[in-house]
C-alpha beads as a LAMMPS data file, in Angstrom:
LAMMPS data file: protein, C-alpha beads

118 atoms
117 bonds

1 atom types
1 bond types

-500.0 500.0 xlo xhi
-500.0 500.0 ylo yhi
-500.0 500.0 zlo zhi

Masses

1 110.0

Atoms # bond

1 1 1 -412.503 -408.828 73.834
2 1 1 -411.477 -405.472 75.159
3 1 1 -412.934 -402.635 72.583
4 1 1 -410.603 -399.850 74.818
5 1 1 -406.884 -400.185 76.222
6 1 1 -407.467 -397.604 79.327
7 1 1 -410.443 -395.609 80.959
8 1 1 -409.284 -391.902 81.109
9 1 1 -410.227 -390.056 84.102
10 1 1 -411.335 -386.480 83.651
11 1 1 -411.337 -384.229 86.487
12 1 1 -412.970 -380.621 86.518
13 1 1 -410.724 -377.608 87.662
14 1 1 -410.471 -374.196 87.990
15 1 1 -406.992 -374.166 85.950
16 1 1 -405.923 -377.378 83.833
17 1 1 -402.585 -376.349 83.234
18 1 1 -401.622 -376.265 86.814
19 1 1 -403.199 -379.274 88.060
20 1 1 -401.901 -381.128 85.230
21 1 1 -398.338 -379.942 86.367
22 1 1 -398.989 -380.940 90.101
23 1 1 -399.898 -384.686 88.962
24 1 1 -397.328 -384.452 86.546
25 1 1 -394.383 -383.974 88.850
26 1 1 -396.446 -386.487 91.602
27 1 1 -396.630 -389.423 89.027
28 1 1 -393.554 -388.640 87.074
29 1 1 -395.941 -388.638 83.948
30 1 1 -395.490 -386.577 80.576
31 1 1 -397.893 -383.388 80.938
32 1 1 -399.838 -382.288 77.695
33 1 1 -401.617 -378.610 77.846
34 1 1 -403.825 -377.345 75.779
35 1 1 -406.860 -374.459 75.923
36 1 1 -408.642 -375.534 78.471
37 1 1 -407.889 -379.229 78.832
38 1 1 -404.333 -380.793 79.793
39 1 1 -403.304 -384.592 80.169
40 1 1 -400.567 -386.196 81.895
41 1 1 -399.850 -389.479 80.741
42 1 1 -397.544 -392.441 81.644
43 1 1 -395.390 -394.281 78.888
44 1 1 -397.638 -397.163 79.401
45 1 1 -400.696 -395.372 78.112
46 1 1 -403.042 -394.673 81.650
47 1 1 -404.029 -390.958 81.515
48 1 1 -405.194 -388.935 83.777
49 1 1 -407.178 -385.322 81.769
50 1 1 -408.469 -382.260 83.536
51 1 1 -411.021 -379.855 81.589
52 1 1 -411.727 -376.290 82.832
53 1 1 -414.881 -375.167 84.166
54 1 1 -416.155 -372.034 84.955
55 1 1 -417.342 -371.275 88.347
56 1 1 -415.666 -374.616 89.368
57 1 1 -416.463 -375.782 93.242
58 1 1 -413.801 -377.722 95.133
59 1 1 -415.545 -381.025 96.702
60 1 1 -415.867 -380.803 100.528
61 1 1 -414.802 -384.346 102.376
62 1 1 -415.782 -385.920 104.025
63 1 1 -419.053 -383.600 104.437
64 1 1 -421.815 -384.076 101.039
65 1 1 -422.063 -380.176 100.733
66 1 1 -420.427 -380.461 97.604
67 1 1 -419.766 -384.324 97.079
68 1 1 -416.223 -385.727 95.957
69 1 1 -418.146 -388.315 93.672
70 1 1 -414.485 -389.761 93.254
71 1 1 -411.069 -389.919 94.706
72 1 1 -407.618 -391.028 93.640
73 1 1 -406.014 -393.530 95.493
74 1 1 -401.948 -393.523 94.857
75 1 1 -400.047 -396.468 96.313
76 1 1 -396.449 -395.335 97.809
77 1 1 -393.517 -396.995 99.255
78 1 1 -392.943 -394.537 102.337
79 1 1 -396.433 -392.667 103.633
80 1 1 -393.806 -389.999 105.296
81 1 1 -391.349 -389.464 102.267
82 1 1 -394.845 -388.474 99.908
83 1 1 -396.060 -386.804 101.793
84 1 1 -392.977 -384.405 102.108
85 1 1 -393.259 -384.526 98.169
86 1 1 -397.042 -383.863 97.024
87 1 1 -396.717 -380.843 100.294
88 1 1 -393.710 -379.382 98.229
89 1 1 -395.682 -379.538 94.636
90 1 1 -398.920 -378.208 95.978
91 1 1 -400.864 -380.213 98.218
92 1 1 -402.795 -379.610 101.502
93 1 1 -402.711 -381.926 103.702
94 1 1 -406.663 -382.787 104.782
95 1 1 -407.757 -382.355 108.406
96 1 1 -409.540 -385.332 108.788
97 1 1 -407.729 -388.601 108.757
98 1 1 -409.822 -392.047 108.655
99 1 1 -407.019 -394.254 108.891
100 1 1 -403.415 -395.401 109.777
101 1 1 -402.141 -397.067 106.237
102 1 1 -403.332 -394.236 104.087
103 1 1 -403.296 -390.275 104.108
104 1 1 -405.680 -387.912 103.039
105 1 1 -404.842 -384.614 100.921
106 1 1 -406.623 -381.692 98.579
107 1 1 -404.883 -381.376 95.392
108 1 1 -403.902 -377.469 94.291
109 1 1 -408.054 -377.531 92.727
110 1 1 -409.206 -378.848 96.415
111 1 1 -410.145 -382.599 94.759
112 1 1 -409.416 -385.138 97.862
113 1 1 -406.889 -388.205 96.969
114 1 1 -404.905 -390.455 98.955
115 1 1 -401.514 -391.973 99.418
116 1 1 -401.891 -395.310 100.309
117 1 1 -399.313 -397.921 101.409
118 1 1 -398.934 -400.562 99.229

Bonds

1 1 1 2
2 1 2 3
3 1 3 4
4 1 4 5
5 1 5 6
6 1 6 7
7 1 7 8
8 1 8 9
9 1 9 10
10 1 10 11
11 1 11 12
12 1 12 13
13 1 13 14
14 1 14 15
15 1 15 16
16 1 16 17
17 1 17 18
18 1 18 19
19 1 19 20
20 1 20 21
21 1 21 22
22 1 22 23
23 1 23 24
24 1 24 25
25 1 25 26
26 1 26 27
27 1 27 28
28 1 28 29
29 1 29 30
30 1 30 31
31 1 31 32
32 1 32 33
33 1 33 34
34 1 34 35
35 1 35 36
36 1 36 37
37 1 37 38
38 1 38 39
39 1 39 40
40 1 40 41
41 1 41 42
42 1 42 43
43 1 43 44
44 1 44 45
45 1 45 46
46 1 46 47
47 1 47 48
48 1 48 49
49 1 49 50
50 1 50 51
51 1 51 52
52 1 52 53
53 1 53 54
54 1 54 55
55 1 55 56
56 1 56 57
57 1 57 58
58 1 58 59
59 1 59 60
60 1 60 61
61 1 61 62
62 1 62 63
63 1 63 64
64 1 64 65
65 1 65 66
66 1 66 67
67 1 67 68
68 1 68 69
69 1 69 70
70 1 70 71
71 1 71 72
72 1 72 73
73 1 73 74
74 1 74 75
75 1 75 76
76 1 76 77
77 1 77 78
78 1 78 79
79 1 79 80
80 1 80 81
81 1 81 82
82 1 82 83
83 1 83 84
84 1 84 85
85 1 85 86
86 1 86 87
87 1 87 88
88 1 88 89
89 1 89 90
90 1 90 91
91 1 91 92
92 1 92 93
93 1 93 94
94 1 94 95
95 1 95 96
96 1 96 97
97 1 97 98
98 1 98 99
99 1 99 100
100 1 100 101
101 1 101 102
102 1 102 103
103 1 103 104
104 1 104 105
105 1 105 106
106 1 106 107
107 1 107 108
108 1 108 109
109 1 109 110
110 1 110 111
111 1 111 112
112 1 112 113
113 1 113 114
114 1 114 115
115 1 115 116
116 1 116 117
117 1 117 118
């Protein structure tokens, strides 16, 4: 028997407000702000949270200068029509690129996620 419905995943950031808008807009999820926290949540319940921390450090991938510890995967249709899209709301496209059937970028906060084909 389950005790929880979904895991939450909280990332640390520099400024919740705007990187809950940037995976807001991504995911087409509803985005929550408040002092230094902000959600973005699907109608299905998965949530994604980001807290604010003070002198925050982006990760640096793939180097271990200042580990990732985790990544988001997001699965896509089209690899070429996202990428146009997270570009437009924010993201940096990552200068190292491991493979062919996903792409690497740096959300506005620098965390590394990718778009993978599904």
């Amino acid at each position: 028997m389950a005790i929880a419905r979904f895991p939450s995943i909280v990332l640390d950031c520099p400024d919740p407000a705007t990187l809950a808008a940037f995976y807001g807009a991504m995911l087409d999820w509803k985005v929550e702000v408040s002092p230094g926290w902000a959600d973005v949540r699907a109608e299905y319940g998965q949530c994604l949270s980001f807290q604010q921390v003070e002198d925050y450090t982006a990760p640096r991938w793939p180097g271990q200068e200042a580990p990732q510890q985790m990544h988001l995967d997001v699965i896509v249709d089209d690899l070429d029509a996202a990428e146009a899209a997270v570009l437009e709301l924010g993201a940096t496209r990552h200068e190292h690129q491991p493979g062919q059937t996903f792409r690497v970028f740096l959300d506005p906060a620098g965390h590394p996620f990718c778009l993978c084909l599904d």
